[in-house]
C-alpha positions as CSV (number, residue, x, y, z in Angstrom):
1,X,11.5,33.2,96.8
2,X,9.5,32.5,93.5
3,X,9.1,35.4,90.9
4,X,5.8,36.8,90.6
5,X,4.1,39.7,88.0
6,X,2.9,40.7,91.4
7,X,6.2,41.5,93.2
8,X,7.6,43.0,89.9
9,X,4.5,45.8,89.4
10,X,4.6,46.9,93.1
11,X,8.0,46.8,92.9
12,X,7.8,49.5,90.0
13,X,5.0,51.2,90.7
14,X,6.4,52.2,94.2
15,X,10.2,52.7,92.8
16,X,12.2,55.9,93.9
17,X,15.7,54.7,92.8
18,X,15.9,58.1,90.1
19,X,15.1,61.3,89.5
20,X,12.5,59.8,86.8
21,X,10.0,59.0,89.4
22,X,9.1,62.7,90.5
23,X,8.5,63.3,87.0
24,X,6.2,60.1,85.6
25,X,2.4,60.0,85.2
26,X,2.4,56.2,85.0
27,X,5.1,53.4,85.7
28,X,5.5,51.8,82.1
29,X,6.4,48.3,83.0
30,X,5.6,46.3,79.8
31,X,2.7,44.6,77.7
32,X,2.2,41.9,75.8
33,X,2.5,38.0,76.1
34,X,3.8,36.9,79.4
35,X,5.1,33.7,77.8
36,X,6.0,35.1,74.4
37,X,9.2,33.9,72.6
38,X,10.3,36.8,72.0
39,X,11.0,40.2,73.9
40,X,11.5,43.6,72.4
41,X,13.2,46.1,74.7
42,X,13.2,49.8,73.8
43,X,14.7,52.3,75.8
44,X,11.7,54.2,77.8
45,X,8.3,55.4,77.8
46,X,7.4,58.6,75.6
47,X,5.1,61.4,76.1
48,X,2.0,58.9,75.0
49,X,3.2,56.2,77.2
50,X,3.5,57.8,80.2
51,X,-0.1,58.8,79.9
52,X,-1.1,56.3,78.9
53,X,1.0,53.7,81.3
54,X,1.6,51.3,78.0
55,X,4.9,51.0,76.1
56,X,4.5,51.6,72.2
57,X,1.5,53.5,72.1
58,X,2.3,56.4,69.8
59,X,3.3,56.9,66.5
60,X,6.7,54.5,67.0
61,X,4.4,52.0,68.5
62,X,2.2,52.4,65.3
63,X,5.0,51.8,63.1
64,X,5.9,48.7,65.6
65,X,2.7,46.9,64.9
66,X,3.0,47.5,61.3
67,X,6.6,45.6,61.0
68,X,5.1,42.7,63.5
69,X,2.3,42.4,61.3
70,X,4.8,42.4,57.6
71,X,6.5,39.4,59.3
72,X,3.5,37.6,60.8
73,X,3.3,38.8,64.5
74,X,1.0,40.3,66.3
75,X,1.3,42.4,70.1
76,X,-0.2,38.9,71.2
77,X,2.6,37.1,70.4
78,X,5.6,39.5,71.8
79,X,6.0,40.9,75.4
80,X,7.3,44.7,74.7
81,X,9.6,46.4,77.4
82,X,11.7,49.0,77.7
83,X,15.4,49.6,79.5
84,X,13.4,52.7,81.9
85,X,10.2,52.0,83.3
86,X,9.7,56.0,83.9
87,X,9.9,59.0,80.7
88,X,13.0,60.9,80.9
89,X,11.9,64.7,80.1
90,X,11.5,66.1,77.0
91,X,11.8,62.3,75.8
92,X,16.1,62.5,76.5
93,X,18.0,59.5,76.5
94,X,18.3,57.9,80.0
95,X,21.2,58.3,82.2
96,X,23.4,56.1,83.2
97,X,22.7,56.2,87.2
98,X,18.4,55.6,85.7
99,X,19.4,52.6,83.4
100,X,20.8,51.0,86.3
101,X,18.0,52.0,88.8
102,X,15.7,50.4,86.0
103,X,18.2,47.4,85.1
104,X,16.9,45.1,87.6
105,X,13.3,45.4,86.9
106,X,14.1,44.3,83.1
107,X,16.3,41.0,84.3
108,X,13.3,40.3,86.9
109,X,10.8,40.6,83.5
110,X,13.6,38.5,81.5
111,X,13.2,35.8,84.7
112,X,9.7,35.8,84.3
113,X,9.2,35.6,80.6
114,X,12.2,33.5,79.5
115,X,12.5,34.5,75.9
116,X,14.3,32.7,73.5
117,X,15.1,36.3,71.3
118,X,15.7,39.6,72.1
119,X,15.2,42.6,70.2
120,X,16.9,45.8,71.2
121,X,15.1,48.6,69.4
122,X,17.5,51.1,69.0
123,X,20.7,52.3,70.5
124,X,19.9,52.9,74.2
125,X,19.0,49.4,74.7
126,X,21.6,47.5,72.5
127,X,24.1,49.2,74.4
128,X,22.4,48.4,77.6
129,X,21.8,44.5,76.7
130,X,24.4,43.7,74.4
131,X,27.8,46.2,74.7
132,X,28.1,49.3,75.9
133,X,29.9,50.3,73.0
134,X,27.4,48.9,70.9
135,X,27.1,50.8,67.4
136,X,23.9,50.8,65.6
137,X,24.6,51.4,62.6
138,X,27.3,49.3,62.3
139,X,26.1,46.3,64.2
140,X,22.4,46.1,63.8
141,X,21.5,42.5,62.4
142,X,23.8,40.4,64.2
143,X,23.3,37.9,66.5
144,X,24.4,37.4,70.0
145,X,23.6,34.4,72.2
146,X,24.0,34.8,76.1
147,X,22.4,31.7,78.2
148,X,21.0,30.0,75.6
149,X,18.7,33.6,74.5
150,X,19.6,35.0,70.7
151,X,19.4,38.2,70.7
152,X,19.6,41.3,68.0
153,X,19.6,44.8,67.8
154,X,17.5,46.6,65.1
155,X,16.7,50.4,64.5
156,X,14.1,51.8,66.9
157,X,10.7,52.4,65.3
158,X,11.2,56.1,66.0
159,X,14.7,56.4,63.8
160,X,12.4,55.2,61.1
161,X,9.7,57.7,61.2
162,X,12.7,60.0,60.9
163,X,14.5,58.6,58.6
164,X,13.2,56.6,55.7
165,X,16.9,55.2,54.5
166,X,16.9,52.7,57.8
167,X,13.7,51.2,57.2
168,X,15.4,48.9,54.5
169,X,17.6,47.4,56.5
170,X,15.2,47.4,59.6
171,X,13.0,45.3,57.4
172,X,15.9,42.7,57.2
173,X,16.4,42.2,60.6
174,X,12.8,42.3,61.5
175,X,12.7,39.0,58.6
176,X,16.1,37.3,60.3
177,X,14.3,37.5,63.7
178,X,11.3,35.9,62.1
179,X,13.4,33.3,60.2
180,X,15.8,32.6,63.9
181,X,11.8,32.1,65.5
182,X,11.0,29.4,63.2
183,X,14.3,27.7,63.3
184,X,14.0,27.6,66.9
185,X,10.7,26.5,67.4
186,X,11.1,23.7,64.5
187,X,14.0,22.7,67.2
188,X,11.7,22.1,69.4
189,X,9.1,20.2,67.4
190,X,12.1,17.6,66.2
């Protein structure tokens, strides 16, 4: 059966796999470019987005636009998901039994899109795509290639805006992911 945008929405906005559903305002499935080359993941919706129904529309969504923009990207260019489509409450990390509810919505979006980078913003979501014993601070900025998609972990937006000391090196990933776009799409110009 082909993949469709269609199938994946109703497929979220009828989901009753967690707890998180009873709570939500709005399904938060992603936005962005449908064909973009790359795809940020964070790890769910906040008190804005589930309002609002959009990933990244607060201040950490702000602050998201602002390091797109320092490295020449704009929301056009980038699809933006996150690891839960629904807001845990009181914006807690997500249980395990919710990631995996939610898991198969993100590999259906992955399907659909077909990046060539990933970004994991933040912990929940490194350790969700990458490892789960995936240390942020410790691991952030290196590169990871699983069927033929690079992908990286950075610090999420909202760790900046808490602490300043991260937005150093969150500005040197954010430049290696923009250096690792332009080698790959200068592969595929040769």
């Amino acid at each position: 059966m082909e993949k469709t945008w269609e199938i994946l929405e109703g497929a979220c906005y009828h989901c009753k796999k967690c707890r998180l559903s009873e709570m939500r305002t709005n399904v938060v499935i992603g936005k962005g470019n449908k064909q973009a080359d790359i795809m940020f993941i964070g790890e769910g919706p906040g008190q804005q987005e589930d309002l609002q129904g959009q990933p990244f529309v607060g201040p950490a969504g702000q602050l998201l636009d602002k390091m797109l923009s320092a490295v020449h990207l704009r929301m056009e260019d980038v699809y933006i998901a996150n690891v839960v489509k629904c807001r845990p409450p009181g914006n807690r990390d997500p249980h395990d039994d919710e990631k995996q509810a939610c898991i198969n919505y993100l590999r259906y979006q992955f399907a659909l899109i077909q990046p060539k980078i990933i970004v994991c913003l933040g912990r929940i979501a490194a350790t969700t795509i990458i490892d789960e014993n995936f240390k942020i601070t410790k691991q952030r900025g290196q590169w990871y290639e699983r069927k033929g998609c690079h992908i990286i972990a950075t610090y999420h937006p909202s760790a900046l805006l808490r602490d300043e000391t991260k937005k150093r090196p969150a500005w040197e990933d954010m430049q290696a992911i923009r250096k690792k776009l332009d080698e790959l799409k200068g592969i595929e110009e040769s």
